[in-house]
ZAZA-795850 format. One line per field, with one value per residue (C-alpha): y, z, x; chain. Coordinates in pm, 1 decimal. Last residue first. Layout:
BEGIN
Y Y, ...
Z Z, ...
X X, ...
cadena A, ...
***
This chain:
BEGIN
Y -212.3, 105.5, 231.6, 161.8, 187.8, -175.6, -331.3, -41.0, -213.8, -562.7, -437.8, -273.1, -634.2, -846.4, -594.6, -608.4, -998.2, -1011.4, -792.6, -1100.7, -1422.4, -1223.5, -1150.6, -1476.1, -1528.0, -1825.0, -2023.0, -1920.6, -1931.3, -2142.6, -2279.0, -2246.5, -2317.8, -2193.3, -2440.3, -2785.2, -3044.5, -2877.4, -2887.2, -2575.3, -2582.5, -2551.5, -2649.5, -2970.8, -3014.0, -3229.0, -2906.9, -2792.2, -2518.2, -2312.4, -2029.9, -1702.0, -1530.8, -1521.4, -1463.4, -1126.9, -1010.6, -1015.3, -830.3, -569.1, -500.5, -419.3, -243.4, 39.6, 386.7, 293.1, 54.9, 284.9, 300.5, -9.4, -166.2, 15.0, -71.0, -448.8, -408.0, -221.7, -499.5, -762.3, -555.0, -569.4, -941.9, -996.5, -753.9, -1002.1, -1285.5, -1187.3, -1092.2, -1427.1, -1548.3, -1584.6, -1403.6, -1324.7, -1083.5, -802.9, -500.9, -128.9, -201.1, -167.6, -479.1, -559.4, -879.6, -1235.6, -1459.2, -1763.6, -1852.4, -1635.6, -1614.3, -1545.7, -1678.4, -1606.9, -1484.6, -1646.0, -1653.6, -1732.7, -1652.6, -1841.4, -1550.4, -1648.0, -1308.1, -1486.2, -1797.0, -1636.6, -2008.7, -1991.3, -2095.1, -1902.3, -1984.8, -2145.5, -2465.6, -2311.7, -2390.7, -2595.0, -2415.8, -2559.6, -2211.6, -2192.1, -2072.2, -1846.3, -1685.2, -1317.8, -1132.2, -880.5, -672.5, -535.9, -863.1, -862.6, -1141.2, -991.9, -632.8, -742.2, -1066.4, -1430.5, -1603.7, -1917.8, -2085.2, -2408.6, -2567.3, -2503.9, -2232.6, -1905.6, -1692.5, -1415.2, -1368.8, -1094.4, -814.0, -605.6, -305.6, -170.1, 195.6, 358.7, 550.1, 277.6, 121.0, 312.0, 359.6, 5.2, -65.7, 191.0, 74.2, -271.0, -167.0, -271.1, -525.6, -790.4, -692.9, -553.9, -504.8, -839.8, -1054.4, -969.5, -988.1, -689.1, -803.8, -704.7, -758.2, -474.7, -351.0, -51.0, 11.4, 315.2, 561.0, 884.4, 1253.4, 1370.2, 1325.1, 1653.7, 1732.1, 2023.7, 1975.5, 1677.3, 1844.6, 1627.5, 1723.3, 1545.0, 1262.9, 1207.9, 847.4, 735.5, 916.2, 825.4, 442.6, 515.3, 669.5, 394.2, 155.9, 382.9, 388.9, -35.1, -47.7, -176.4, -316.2, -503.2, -265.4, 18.8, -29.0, 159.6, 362.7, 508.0, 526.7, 590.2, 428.8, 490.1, 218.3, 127.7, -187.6, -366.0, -700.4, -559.7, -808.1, -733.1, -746.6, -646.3, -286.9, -172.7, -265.2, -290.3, -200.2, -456.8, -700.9, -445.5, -285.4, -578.7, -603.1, -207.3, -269.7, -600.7, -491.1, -354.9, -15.0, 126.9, 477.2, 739.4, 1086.0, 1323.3, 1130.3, 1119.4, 858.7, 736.5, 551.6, 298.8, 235.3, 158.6, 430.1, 173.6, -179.6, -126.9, 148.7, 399.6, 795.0, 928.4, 576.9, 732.8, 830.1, 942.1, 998.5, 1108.6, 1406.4, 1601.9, 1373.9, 1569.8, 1466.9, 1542.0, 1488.5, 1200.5, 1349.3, 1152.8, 1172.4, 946.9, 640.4, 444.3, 565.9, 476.7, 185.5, -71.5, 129.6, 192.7, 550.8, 517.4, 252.1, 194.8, 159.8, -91.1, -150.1, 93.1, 6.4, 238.1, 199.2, 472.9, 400.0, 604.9, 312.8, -22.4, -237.8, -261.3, -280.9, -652.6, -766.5, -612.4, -869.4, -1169.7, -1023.9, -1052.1, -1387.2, -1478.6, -1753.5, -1518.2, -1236.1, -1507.7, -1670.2, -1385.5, -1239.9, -1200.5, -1340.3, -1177.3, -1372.2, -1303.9, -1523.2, -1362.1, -1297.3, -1427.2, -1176.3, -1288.7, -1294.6, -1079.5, -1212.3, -828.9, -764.6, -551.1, -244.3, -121.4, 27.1, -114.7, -93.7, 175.3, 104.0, 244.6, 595.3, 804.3, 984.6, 955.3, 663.8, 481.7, 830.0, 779.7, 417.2, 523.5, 793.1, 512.0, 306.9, 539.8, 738.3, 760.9, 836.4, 731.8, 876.7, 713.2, 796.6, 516.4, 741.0, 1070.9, 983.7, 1174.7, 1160.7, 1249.6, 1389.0, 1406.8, 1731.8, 1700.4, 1979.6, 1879.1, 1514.5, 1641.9, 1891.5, 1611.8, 1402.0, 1599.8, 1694.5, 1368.5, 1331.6, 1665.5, 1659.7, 1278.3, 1271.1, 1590.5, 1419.0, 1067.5, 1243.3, 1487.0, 1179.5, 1034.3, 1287.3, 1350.2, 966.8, 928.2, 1270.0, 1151.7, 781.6, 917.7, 994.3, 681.4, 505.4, 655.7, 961.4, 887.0, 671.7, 419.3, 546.1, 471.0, 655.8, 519.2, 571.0, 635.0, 422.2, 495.9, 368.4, 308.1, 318.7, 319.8, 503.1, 351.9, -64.9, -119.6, -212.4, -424.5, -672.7, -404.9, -285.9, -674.3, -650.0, -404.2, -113.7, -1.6, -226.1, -202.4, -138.7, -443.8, -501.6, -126.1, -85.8, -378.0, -198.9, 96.2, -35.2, -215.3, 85.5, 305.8, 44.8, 56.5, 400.9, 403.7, 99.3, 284.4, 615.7, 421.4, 271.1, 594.1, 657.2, 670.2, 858.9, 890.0, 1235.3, 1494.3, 1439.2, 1477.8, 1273.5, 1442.6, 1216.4, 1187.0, 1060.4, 1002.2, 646.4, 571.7, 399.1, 27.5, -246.1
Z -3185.7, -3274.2, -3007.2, -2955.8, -2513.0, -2491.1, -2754.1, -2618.0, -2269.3, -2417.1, -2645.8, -2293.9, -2116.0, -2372.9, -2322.5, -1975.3, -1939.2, -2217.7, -1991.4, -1742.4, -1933.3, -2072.6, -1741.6, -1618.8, -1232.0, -1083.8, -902.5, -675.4, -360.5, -488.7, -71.2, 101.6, -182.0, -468.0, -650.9, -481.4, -451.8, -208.0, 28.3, 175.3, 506.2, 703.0, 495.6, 286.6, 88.8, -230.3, -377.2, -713.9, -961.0, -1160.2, -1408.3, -1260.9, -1496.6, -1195.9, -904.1, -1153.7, -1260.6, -889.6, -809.1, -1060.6, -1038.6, -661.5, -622.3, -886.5, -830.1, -1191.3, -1363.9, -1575.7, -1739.4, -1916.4, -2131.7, -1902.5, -1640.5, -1695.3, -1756.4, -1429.2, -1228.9, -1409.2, -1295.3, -914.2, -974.8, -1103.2, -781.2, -535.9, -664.0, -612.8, -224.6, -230.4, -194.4, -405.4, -534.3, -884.0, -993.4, -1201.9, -1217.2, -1121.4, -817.2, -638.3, -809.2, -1132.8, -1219.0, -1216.2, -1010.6, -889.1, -719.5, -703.7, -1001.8, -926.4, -697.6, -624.2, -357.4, -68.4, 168.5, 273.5, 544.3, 926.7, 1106.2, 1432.8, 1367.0, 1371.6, 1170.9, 826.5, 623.0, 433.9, 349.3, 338.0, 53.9, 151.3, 9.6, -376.8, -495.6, -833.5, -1160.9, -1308.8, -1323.1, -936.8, -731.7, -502.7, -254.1, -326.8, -131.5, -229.6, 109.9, 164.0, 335.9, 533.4, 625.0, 388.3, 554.0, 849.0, 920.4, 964.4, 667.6, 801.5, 865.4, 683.1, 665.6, 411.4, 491.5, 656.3, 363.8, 334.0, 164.2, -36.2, -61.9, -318.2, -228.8, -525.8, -450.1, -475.4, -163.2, -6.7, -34.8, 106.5, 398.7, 455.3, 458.5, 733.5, 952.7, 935.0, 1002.3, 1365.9, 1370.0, 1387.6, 1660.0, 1487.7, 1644.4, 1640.9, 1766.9, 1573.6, 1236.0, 1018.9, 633.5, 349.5, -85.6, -22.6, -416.7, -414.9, -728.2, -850.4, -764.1, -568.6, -782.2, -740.3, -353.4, -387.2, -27.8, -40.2, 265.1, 391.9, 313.1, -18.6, -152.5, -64.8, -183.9, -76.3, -20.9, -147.5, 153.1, 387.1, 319.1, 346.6, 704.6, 817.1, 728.5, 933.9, 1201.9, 1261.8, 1266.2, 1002.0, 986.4, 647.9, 586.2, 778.8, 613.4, 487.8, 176.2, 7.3, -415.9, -744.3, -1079.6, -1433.6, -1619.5, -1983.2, -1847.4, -1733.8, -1637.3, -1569.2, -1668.9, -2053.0, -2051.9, -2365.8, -2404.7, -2058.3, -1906.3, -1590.8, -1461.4, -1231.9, -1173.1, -1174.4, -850.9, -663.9, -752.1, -632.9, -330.7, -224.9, -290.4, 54.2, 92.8, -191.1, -296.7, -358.2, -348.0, -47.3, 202.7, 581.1, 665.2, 535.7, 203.8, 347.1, 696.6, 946.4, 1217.6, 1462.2, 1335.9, 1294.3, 1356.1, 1265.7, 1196.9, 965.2, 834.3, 654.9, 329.1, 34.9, -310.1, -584.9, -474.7, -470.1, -662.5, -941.6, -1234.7, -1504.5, -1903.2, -1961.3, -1752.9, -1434.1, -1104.7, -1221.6, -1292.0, -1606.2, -1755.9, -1455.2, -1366.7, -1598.8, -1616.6, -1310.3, -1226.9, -928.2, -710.2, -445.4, -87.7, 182.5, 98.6, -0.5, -395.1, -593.7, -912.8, -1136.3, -1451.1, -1823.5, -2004.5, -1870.9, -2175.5, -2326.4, -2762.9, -2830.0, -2858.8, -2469.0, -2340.9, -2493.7, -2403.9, -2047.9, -2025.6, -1669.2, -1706.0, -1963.9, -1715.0, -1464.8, -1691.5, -1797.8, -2121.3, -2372.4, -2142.1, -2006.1, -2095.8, -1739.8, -1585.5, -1248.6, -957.5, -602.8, -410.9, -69.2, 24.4, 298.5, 613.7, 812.7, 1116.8, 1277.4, 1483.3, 1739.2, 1782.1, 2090.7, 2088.7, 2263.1, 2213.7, 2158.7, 2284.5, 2233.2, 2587.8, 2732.7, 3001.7, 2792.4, 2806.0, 3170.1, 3103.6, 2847.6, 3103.1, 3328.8, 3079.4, 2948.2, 2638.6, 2299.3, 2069.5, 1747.6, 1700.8, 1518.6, 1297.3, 1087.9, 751.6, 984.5, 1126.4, 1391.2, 1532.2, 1885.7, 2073.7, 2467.6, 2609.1, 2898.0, 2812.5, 2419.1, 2440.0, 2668.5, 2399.4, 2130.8, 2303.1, 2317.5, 1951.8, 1815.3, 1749.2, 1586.3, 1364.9, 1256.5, 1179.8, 968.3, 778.7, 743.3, 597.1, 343.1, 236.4, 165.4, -73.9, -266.5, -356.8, -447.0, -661.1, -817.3, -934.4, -1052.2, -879.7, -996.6, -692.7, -503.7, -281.8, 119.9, 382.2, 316.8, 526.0, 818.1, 1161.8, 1367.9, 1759.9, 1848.2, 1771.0, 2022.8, 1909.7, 2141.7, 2104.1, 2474.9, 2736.4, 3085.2, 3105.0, 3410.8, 3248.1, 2921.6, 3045.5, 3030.8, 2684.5, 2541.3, 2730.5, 2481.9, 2676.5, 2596.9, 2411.3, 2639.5, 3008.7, 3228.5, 3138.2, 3163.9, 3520.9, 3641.3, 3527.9, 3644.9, 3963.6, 3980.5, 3947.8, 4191.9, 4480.0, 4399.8, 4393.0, 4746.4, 4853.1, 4776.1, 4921.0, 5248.9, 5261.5, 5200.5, 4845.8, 4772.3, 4474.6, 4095.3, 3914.7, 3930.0, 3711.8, 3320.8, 3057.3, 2760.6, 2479.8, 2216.9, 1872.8, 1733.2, 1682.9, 1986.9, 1923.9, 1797.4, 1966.8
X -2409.1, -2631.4, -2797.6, -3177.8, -3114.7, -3177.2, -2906.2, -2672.8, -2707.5, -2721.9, -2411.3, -2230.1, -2295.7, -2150.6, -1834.3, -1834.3, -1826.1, -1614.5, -1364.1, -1422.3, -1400.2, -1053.2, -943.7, -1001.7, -919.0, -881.9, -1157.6, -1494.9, -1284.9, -982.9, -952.8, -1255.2, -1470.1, -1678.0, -1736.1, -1745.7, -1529.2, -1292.3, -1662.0, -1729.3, -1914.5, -1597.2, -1274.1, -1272.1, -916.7, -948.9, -926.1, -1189.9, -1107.5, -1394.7, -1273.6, -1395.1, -1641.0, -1921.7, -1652.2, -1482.5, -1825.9, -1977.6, -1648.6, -1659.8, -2082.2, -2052.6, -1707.7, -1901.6, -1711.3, -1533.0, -1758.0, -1866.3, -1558.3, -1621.2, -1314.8, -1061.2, -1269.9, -1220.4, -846.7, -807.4, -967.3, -769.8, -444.7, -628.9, -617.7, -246.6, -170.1, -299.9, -136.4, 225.7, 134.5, -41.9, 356.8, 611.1, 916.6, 1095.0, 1359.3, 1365.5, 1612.2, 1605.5, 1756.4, 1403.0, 1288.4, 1054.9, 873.6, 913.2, 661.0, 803.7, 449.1, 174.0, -52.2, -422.5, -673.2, -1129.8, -1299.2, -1091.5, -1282.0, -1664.1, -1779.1, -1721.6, -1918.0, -1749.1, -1509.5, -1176.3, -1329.7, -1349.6, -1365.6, -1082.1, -758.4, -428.4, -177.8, 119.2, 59.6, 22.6, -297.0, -250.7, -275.1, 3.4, 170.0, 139.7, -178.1, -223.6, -531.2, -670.7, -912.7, -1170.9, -1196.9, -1527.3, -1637.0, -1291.0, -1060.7, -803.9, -766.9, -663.7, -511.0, -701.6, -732.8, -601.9, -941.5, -864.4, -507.9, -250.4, -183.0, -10.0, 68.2, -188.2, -525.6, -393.4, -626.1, -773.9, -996.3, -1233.1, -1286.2, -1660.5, -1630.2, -1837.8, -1493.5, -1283.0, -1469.7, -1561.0, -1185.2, -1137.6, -1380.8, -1268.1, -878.9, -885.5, -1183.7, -926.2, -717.7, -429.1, -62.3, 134.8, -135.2, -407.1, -180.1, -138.6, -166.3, 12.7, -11.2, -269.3, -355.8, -618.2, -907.4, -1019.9, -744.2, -850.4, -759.4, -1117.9, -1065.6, -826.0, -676.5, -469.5, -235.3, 15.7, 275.6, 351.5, 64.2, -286.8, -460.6, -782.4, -920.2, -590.6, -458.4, -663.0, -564.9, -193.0, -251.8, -468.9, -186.0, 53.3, -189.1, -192.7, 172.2, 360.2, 746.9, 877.2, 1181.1, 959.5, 594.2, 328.4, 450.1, 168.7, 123.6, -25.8, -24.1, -128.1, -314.4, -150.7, 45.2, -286.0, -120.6, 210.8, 542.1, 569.9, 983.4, 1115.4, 968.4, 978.7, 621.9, 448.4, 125.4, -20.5, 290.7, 519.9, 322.4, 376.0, 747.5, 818.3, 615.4, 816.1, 1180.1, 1276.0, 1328.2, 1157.1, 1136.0, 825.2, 953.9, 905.4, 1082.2, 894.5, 1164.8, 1501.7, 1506.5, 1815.2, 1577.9, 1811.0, 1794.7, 1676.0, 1556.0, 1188.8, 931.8, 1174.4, 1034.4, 763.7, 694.6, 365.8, 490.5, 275.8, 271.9, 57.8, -119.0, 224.9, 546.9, 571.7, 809.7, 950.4, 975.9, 682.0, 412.4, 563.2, 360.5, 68.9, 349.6, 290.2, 594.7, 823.0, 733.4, 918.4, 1210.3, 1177.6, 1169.0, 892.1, 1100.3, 835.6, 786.9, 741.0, 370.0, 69.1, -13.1, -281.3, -371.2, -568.8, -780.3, -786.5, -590.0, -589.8, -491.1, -822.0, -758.8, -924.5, -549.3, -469.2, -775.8, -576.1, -306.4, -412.9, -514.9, -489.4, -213.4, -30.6, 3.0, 113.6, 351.8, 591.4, 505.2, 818.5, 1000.4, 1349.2, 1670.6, 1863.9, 1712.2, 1547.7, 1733.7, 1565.3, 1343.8, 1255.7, 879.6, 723.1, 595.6, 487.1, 637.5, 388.3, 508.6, 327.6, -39.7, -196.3, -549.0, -791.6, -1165.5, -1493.3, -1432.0, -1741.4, -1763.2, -1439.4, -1376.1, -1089.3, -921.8, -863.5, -744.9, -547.8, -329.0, -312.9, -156.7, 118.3, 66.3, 194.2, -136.3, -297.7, -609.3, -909.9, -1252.5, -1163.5, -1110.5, -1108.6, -718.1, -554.3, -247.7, -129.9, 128.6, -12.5, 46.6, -238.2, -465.8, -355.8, -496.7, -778.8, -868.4, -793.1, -1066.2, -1342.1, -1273.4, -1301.8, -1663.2, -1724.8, -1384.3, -1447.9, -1834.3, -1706.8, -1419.8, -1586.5, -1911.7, -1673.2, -1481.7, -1792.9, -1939.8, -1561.9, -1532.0, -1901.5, -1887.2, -1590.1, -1700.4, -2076.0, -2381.9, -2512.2, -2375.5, -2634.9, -2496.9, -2402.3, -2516.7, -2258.5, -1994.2, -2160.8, -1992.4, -1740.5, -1736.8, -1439.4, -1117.6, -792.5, -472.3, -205.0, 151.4, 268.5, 487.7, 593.7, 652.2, 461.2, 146.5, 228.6, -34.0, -300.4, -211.0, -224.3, -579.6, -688.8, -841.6, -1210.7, -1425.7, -1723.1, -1603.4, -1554.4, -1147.0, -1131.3, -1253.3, -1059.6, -739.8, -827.1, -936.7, -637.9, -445.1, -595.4, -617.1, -198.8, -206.1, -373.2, -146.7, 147.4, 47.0, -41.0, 281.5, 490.6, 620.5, 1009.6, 1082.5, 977.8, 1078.6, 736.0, 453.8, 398.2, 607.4, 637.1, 690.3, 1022.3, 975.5, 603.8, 632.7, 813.5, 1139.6, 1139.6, 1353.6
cadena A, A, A, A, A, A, A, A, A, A, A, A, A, A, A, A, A, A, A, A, A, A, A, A, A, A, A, A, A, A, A, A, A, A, A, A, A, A, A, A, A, A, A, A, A, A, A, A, A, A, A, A, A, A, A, A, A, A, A, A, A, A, A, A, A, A, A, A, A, A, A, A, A, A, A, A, A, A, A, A, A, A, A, A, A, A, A, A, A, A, A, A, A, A, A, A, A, A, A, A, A, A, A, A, A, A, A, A, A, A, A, A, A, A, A, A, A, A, A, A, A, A, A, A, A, A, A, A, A, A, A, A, A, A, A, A, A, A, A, A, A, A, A, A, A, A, A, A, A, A, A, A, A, A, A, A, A, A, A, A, A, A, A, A, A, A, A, A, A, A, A, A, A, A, A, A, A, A, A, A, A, A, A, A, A, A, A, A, A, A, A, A, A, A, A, A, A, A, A, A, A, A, A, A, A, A, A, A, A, A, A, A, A, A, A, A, A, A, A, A, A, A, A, A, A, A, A, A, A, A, A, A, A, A, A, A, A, A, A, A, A, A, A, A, A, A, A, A, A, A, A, A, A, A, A, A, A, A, A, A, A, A, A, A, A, A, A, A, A, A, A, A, A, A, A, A, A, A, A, A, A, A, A, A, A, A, A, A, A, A, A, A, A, A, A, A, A, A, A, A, A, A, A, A, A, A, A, A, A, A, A, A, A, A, A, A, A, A, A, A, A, A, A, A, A, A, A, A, A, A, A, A, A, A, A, A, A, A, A, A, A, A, A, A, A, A, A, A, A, A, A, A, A, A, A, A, A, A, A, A, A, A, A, A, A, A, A, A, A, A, A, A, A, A, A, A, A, A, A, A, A, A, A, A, A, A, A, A, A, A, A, A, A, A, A, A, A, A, A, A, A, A, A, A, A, A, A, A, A, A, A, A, A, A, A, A, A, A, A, A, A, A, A, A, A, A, A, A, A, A, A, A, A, A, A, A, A, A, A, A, A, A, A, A, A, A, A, A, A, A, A, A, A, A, A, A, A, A, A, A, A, A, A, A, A, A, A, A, A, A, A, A, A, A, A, A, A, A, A, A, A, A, A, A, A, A, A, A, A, A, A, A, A, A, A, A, A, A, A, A, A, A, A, A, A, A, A, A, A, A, A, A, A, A, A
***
């Protein structure tokens, strides 16, 4: 059973005792009309708080009113001014609009944690204490914010004759991109999952912290399990550490797959791009606020204290081989705000559609389900959807969109592990990161595409190569392109950095430069 996420609470009032009759039906009047109160007010108290009344302290997380993150510089402004222009709207919208409610948090010695990217505080509180808070000008809605088991593959070992190329980078045509000279130099990955093994051999000279004879782990790494969430006292990395490590094997793999390399085994799709990094999870445990944590930090990394923000040092493009299920923590608007943040900030978000196929409307977790989320189903090397893989259409929100945009490599995918070895897993976790690699590559050949989520994804569904199901999902016919379950096919990185490149001759073609 996890511990509060904060550690101990102080719990106000005077030690329980008998209650005359009239007391008890006064508190009980009290309670139902609390309870009543927030089932009628708009978006106040989740009703998975209500039904845990009774059971003392919660993890709650209370979302304000959230301001648009759009409304900032034209994306012309450039990739750093975009970044630094909307963290500075989140940040300010956040300080006004939550300082009602930290001055009751701190009349009332509540431990709380605040979060400007969704305009949120995460808070241990009992329900009558939420339900007071529920009534405070600009609260939209108080969730519960426990831990969310997330499915993570098992790593098996991997032969012990590395490839040359393993499949999936093959499958998406990599080195046919690396031969025309892009292999993802001058862009920034970021991974938030359980962790990562920085020193690697495949990891570690690609890593943003690591100039090649040390490292420095400020403004390019950040933990957000600050205490269990899982299994008690379990965790082998420990909590709050100040260098990136990997308690599970899942981050480490993910993050081989977009930039790894050691000389003999070529298992990162862009293996010149440097990386960056959040840990989320507690040996496969999340909790709504620690993946809001992660995502403020790539919007501006700090040091290892938590202080000297510097948005200029924000990766281009996020990998999210995770999802937080509605009925294990998220509701699933929980993250939306945040998601929209990052990327009106310029930041291409890459999400796994998640594992719960093979029928339709399975995308259904936080961030995948998302329009600003590009999301990633799975196929095997035969190019056949994996059964796992999530379908679309987006039911959960009754808009019934389209998902998944487009899949990449996911089953028996080899790549690197915490030991310092390689093994291979499955899952649209293993796609996911073959995509944001592709997303790397294609900057690398255009760096004007950095701060530009528009141009990369329309480029990535147009150069997609087109894949058919028998399976019928919603208004998208299987034999049709795109549908419900390839989304607009699997990805091409070579269809897509030629893409770029025709585009950069029409440009130059245009402008009277020289070709």
């Amino acid at each position: 059973m996890s511990k509060p996420f904060f550690g101990a609470v102080l719990r106000l009032g005077a030690p329980r005792r008998a209650v005359p009759l009239a007391c008890a039906i006064a508190i009980g009047l009290v309670w139902i009309t609390a309870a009543a109160h927030a089932a009628t007010w708009p978006g106040a108290l989740d009703p998975a708080l209500i039904a845990r009344a009774g059971h003392g302290t919660q993890s709650a997380l209370i979302l304000l009113d959230a301001v648009d993150p759009t409304a900032g510089p034209p994306k012309g402004a450039g990739f750093e001014a975009r970044v630094a222009s909307t963290v500075a709207r989140l940040r300010e919208h956040a300080e006004a609009s939550q300082a009602p409610l930290v001055a009751e948090l701190r009349r009332r010695g509540i431990p709380h944690r605040r979060y400007w990217v969704a305009n949120a505080i995460a808070v241990e509180a009992e329900l009558a204490t939420l339900a007071d808070l529920a009534l405070l000008h600009g609260v939209a809605r108080i969730e519960p914010n426990v831990p969310a088991r997330a499915r993570l593959p098992d790593a098996f070992p991997a032969p012990s004759a590395p490839k040359a190329v393993e499949w999936g980078i093959a499958n998406v045509r990599a080195p046919e991109v690396w031969a025309l000279g892009h292999r993802g130099g001058g862009v920034v990955v970021a991974g938030q999952d359980t962790g990562y093994r920085w020193d690697h051999p495949a990891l570690r000279a690609s890593y943003r912290g690591w100039d090649g004879a040390s490292a420095s782990h400020d403004h390019h790494w950040w933990d957000a399990i600050h205490t269990d969430i899982g299994a008690p006292n379990t965790n082998p990395c420990g909590y709050s550490v100040p260098a990136p490590c990997d308690d599970h094997n899942h981050g480490t793999h993910t993050m081989g797959t977009i930039v790894g390399r050691d000389g003999a085994n070529e298992i990162g799709v862009a293996p010149e791009a440097r990386w960056i990094a959040c840990r989320n999870m507690d040996l496969g445990d999340g909790a709504p606020s620690t993946y809001l944590e992660c995502f403020q930090f790539f919007l501006a990394p700090t040091d290892l204290a938590g202080q000297n923000p510097r948005p200029e040092l924000a990766p281009h493009v996020i990998n999210n081989s995770w999802g937080c299920p509605p009925a294990e923590g998220c509701a699933w608007q929980t993250l939306q705000a945040a998601v929209a943040a990052v990327r009106a900030a310029g930041i291409v978000v890459v999400a796994s559609a998640g594992n719960s196929g093979s029928a339709c409307s399975t995308i259904t977790d936080p961030p995948a389900l998302y329009a600003d989320a590009f999301s990633v189903a799975a196929h095997s090397s035969s190019n056949t959807i994996a059964n796992f893989s999530s379908r679309g259409p987006i039911a959960i929100d009754g808009s019934g969109r389209l998902k998944p945009d487009v899949s990449g490599p996911g089953v028996s995918v080899r790549s690197a592990l915490r030991t310092g070895a390689y093994g291979t897993m499955s899952g649209t976790s293993m796609a996911g990161p073959h995509v944001a690699g592709v997303v790397a590559l294609m900057m690398s050949a255009d760096p004007t595409l950095k701060g530009d989520p528009d141009r990369v994804e329309a480029i990535l569904r147009a150069t997609a190569v087109p894949t058919t199901s028998t399976q019928n999902c919603g208004l998208f016919p299987g034999a049709m392109v795109p549908n419900a379950v390839f989304g607009h096919g699997r990805v091409d990185a070579l269809a897509a950095v030629r893409a770029v490149l025709d585009q950069l001759l029409r440009d130059g073609f245009e402008d009277g430069a020289t070709p």
